[in-house]
C-alpha positions in Angstrom: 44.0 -61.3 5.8 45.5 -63.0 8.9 46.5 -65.9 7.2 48.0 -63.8 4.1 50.6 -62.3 7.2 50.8 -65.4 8.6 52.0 -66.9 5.0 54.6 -63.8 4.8 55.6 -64.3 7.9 56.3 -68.3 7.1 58.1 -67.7 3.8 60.2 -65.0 5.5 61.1 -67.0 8.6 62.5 -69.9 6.0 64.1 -67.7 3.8 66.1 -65.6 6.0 65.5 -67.3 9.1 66.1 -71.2 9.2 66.7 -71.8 6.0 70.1 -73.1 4.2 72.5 -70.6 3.1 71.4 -70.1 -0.6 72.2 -67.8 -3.3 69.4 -64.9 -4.4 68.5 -66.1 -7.3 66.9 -68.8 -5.1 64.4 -66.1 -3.1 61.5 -65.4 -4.7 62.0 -61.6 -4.7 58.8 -60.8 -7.4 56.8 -62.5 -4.7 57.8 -60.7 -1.8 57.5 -57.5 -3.2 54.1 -58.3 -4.5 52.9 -59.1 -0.9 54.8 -56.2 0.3 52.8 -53.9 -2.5 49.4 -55.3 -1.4 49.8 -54.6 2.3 51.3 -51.3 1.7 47.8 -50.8 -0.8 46.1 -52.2 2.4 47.2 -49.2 4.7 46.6 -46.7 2.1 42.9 -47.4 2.2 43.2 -47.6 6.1 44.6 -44.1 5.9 42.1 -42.9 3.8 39.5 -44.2 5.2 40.8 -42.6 8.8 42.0 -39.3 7.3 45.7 -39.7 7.2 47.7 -38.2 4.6 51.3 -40.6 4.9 52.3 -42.0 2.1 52.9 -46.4 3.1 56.2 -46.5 1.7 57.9 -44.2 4.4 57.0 -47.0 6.8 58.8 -49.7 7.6 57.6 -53.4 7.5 57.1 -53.6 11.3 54.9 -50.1 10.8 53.1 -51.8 8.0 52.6 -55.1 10.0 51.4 -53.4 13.5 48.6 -51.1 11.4 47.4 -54.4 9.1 47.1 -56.9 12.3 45.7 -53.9 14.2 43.2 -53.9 12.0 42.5 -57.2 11.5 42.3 -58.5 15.2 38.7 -58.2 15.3 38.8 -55.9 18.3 37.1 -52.5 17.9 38.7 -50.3 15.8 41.8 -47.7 16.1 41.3 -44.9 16.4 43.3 -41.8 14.6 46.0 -41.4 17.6 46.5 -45.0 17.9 47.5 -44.9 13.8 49.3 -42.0 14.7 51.2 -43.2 17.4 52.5 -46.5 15.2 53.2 -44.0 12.0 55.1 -41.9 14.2 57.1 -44.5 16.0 60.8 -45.3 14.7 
């Protein structure tokens, strides 16, 4: 799962980061969405699995992004608050 972020976090740096001015035909918008679907998927089975009831798609992509690489550090697990705390943080 790290290196799927990592990979989203590549394409977006070069197409809205570094990359030429280009028109948006050129960005592969099917593809981001698709990765943006299958994270969002990811935090609904980490709310689930924790007892949350949010719905993923009220939370923004730096939400989304904190929760998924919380998750997947390795380190012990969060626990409700900490979920919480990022869900309720704008």
């Amino acid at each position: 799962m790290k290196n799927f972020l990592y990979s989203v976090a590549a394409a977006a740096t070069l197409a809205f980061g570094h990359a030429a001015p280009a028109m948006a035909q050129d960005y592969d918008l099917d593809g981001m969405q698709q990765s943006l679907t299958m994270l969002e998927l990811t935090v609904s089975q980490i709310f689930t699995r924790n007892g949350i009831d949010v719905d993923p798609r009220t939370l923004d992509l730096s939400q989304i992004a904190q929760i998924v690489s919380r998750f997947d550090s390795g380190d012990d697990q969060p626990t409700r608050s900490e979920l919480e705390f990022i869900i309720n943080r704008n």
